[in-house]
C-alpha positions in Angstrom: 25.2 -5.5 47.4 21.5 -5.8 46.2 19.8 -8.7 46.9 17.3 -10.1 44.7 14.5 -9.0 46.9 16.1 -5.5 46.0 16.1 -6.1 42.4 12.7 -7.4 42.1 11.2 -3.9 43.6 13.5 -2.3 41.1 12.3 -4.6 38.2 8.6 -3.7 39.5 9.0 0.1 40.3 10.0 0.6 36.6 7.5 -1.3 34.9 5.1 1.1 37.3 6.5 3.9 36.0 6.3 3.2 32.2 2.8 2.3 32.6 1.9 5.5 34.7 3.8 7.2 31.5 1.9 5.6 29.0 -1.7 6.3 31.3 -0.9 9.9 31.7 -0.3 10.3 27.8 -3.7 8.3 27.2 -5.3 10.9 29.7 -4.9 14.0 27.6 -7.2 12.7 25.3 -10.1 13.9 26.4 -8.2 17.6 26.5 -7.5 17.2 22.7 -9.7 14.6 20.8 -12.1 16.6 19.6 -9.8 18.4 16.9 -9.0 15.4 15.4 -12.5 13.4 14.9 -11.2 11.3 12.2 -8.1 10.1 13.5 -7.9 6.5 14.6 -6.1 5.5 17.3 -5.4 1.8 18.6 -8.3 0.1 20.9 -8.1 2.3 24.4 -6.1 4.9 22.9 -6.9 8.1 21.9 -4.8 11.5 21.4 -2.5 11.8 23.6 -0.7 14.8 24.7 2.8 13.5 23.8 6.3 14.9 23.5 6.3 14.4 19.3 2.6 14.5 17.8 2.2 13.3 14.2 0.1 12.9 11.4 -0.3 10.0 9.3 -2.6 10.4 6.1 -3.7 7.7 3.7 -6.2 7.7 1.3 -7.4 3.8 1.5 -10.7 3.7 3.8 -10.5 2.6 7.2 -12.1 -0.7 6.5 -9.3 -1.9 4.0 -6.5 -4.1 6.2 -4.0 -0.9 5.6 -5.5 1.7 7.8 -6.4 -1.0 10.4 -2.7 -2.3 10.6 -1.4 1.1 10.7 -3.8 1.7 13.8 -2.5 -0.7 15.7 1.4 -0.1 14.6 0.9 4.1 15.9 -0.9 2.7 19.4 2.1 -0.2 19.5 4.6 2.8 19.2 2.8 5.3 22.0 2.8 2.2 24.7 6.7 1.5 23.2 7.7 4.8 23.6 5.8 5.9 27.0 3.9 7.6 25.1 6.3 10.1 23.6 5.5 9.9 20.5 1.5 9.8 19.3 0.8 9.6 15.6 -3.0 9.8 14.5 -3.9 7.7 11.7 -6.1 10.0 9.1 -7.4 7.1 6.3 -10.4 8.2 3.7 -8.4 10.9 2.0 -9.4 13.3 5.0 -6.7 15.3 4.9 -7.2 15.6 1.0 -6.3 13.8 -2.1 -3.2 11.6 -2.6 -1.5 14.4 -4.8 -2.9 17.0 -2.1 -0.8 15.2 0.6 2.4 14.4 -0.8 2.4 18.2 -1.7 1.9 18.9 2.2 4.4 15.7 3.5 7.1 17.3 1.1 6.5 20.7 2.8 6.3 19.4 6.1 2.9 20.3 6.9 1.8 16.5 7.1 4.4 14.4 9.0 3.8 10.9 7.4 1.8 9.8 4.5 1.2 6.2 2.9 0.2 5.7 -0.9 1.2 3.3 -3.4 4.5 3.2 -5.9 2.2 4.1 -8.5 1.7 7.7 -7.3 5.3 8.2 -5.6 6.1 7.4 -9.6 5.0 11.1 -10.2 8.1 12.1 -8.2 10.3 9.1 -8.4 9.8 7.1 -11.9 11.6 4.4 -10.7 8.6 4.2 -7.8 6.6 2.7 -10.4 8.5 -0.1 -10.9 6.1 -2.9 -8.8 3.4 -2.4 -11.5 5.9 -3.8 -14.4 3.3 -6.1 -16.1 3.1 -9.7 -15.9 6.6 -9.5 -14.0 6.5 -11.1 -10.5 5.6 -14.7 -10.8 5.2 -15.4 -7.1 4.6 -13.1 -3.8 7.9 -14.3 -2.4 9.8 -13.2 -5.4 8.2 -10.0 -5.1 8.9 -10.1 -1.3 12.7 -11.0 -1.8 12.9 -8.1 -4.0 11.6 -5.5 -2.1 12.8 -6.7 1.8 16.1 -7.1 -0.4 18.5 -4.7 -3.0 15.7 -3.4 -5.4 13.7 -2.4 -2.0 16.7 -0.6 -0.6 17.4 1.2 -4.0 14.1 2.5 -4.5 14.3 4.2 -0.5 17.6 6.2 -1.3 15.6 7.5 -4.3 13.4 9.3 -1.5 15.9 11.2 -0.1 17.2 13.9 -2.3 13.3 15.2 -1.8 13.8 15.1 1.9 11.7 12.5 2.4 12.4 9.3 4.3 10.8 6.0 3.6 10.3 3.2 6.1 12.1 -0.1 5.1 9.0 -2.2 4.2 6.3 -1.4 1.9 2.5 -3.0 2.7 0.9 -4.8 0.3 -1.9 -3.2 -2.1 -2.3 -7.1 -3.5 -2.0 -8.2 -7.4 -4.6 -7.0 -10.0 -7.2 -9.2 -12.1 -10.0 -8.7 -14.8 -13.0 -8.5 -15.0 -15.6 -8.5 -17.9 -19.2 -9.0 -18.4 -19.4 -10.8 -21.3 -16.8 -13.1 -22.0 -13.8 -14.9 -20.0 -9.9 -13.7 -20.1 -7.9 -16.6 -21.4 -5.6 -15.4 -24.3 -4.0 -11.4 -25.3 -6.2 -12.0 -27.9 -9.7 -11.7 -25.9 -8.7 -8.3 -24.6 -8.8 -6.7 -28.3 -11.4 -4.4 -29.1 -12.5 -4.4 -25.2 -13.6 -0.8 -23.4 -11.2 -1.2 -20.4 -11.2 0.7 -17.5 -7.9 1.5 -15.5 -6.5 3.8 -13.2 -4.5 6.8 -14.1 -1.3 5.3 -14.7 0.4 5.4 -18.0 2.0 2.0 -17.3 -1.7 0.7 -17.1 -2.8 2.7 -20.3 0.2 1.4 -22.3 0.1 -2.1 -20.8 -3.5 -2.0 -22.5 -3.0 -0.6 -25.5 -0.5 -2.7 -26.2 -2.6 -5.9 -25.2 -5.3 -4.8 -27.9 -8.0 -3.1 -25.4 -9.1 0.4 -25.4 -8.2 1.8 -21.8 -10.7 4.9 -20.2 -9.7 6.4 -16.9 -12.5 6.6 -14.7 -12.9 7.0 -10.8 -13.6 4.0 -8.8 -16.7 5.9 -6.9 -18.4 5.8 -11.3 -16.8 2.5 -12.1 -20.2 0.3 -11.3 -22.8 2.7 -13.0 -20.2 2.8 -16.1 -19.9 -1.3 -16.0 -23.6 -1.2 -15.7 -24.7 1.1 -18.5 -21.8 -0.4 -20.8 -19.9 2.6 -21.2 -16.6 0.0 -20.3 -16.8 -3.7 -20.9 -14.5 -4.7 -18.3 -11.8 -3.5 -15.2 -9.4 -4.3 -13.4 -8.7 -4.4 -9.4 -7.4 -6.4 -6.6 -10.2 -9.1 -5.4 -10.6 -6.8 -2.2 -11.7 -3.7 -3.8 -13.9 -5.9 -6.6 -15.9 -6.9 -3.5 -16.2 -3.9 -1.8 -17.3 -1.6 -4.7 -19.7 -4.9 -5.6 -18.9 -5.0 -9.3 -19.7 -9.0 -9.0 -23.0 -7.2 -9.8 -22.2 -6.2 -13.4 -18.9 -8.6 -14.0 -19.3 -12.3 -14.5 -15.6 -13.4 -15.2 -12.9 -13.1 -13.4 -9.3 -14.1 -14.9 -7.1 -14.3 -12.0 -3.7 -12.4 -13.7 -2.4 -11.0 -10.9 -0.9 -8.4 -14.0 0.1 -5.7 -11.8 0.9 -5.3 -8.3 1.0 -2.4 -6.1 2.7 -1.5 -2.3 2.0 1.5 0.2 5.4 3.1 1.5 4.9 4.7 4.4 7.4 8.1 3.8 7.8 11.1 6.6 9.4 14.4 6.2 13.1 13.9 6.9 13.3 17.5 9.0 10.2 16.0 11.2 11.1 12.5 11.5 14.9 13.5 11.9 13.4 15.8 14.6 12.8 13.0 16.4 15.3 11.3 19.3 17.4 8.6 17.5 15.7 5.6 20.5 12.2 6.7 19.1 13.1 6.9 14.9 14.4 3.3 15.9 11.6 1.9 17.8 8.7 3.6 15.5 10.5 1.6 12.7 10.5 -1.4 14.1 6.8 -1.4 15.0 6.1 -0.5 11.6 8.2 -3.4 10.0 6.8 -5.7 12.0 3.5 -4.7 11.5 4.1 -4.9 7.7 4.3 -8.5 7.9 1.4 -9.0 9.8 -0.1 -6.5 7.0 0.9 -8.6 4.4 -0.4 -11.9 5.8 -3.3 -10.5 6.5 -4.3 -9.1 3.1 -3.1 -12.4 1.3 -5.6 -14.4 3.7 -8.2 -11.9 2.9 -8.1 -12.0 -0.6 -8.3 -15.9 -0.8 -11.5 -15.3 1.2 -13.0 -12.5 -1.0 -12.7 -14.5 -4.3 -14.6 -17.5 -2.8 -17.1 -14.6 -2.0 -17.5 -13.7 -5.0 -18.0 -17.2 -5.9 -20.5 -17.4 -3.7 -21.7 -14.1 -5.5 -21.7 -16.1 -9.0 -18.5 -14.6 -10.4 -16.6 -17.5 -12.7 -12.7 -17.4 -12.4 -10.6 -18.8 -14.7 -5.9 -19.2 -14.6 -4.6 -17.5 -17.0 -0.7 -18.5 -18.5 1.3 -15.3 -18.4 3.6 -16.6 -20.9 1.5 -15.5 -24.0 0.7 -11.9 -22.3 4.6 -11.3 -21.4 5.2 -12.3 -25.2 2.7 -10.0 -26.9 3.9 -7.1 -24.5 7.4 -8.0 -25.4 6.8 -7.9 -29.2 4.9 -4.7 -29.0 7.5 -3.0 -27.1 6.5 -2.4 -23.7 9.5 -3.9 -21.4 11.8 -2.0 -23.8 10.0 1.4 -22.9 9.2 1.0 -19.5 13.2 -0.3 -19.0 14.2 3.3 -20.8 11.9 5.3 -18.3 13.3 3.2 -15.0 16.9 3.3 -15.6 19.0 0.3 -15.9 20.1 0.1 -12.2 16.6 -0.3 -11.3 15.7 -2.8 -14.6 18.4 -4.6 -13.0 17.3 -4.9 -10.1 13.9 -6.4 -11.0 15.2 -8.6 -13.4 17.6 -9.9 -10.1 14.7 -11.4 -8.7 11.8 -11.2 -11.4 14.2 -13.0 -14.4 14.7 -11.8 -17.5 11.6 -9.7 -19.1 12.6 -7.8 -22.4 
């Protein structure tokens, strides 16, 4: 019988050899690092010559609160897994546009990629879904919804593409406007407005049909276009509104949190199933648990940035959704967007959002 001297060498023996593991997957950085200069790796951990080595593209830049979580999540994983498994984190769009990488996750050549529902829409409609205007009245409705049936719907839609989505999505955080002559209050002070949005014919039709006239144009020509007046507003998490400093050229800021959009974290379903079943389960975990901390962490920061811009003399105003939802409602929109979804997934939403058309 082993006494519990015995078991206490045993106990420390192991603990030695996962950490001698881990240290010797660390040490092949300095073999490998340099082919991958734009990777990220957690603090003290760099490339390591692992068993499974993947990629992880995203094209939010390293200084948003996505790229840094995800950082820590893939170093969290290497120490969890002995370092078996290594995934560099590639943020910036480095390994190419959004519609450049979900090409290359879908063919394998990219192992794991990270964008939001709105461009997964281009291949799954249903995708789309979290930017339904005006719909989620509260972050732990939308929460419920997507930890709960209308989350677990939308990641069975990934599969007949062979791709496999993790089971939370991050947070890309709610949507306001902003104009430089006149607050947001009312559908009716949208009309006749130059509005810029993204690409998204939700966002277009959600415009139109509020009155504005929507113009696609990149984020990097947004400020000189506010500036020169060629749009008279925008629209944009708080986050982004800071970091592209369009408090310069936008006075008002109606907070209508009128869209919202997620990051799904999706691999290749040949190269994630390639993986041992102990590791799938264990990168998983990591990367749920690290959603949450995500989420917290992007809901703090945005409370911060909009008393920065504040401080930056931006004026924010509450705006009732009641009268928006109506107008949309009238106009048509829910009864569109509810054709191109599908009624599972309409009911789904309405599950948790309530009734919307």
């Amino acid at each position: 019988m082993k006494t519990k001297s015995d078991q206490k060498v045993e106990q420390s023996a192991g603990v030695d050899h996962r950490r001698r593991n881990v240290m010797k997957a660390m040490a092949g950085a300095a073999a490998v690092g340099a082919f991958a200069p734009g990777a990220l790796f957690a603090p003290g951990i760099a490339r390591a010559q692992s068993k499974f080595r993947f990629k992880l593209g995203i094209s939010l830049p390293v200084s948003h609160p996505n790229p840094k979580n995800l950082t820590l999540a893939v170093g969290k994983i290497l120490e969890a897994t002995d370092g078996r498994l290594s995934i560099e984190v590639f943020p910036g769009g480095q390994l190419g546009s959004d519609t450049d990488m979900l090409s290359q996750v879908r063919s394998g050549a990219l192992e794991m990629f990270s964008t939001a529902g709105g461009v997964w829409g281009t291949l799954i409609p249903a995708c789309s879904i979290n930017g339904l205007a005006f719909a989620w009245p509260n972050s732990e409705t939308l929460w419920a919804a997507y930890d709960g049936d209308l989350g677990g719907y939308l990641r069975k839609q990934f599969e007949p593409l062979g791709l496999v989505a993790q089971n939370k999505i991050w947070d890309h955080g709610f949507r306001m406007m902003t104009t430089g002559s006149k607050p947001i209050t009312k559908p009716e002070d949208l009309a006749g407005l130059k509005f810029r949005v993204p690409n998204s014919p939700m966002a277009v039709s959600l415009f139109e049909m509020l009155g504005a006239s929507p113009t696609n144009i990149n984020f990097g020509e947004l400020y000189t276009a506010l500036q020169t007046g060629l749009v008279d507003g925008q629209e944009n998490p708080a986050v982004l509104i800071e970091a592209g400093k369009l408090y310069e050229v936008q006075k008002y800021c109606a907070l209508t949190s009128h869209m919202w959009d997620g990051f799904w974290i999706v691999s290749n379903k040949s190269r994630w199933d390639s993986l041992p079943e102990d590791i799938r389960a264990t990168a998983s975990r990591i990367f749920d648990e690290q959603a949450d901390i995500e989420r917290k962490e992007l809901a703090e920061l945005s409370v911060s940035t909009i008393e920065t811009l504040k401080g930056h003399g931006m004026v924010f105003n509450d705006v009732d959704p009641a009268p928006f939802r109506e107008k949309l409602k009238t106009a048509g929109f829910y009864s569109k967007w509810k054709t191109s979804f599908g009624d599972e997934a309409w009911g789904l939403l309405e599950k948790y959002a309530g009734p919307l058309g």
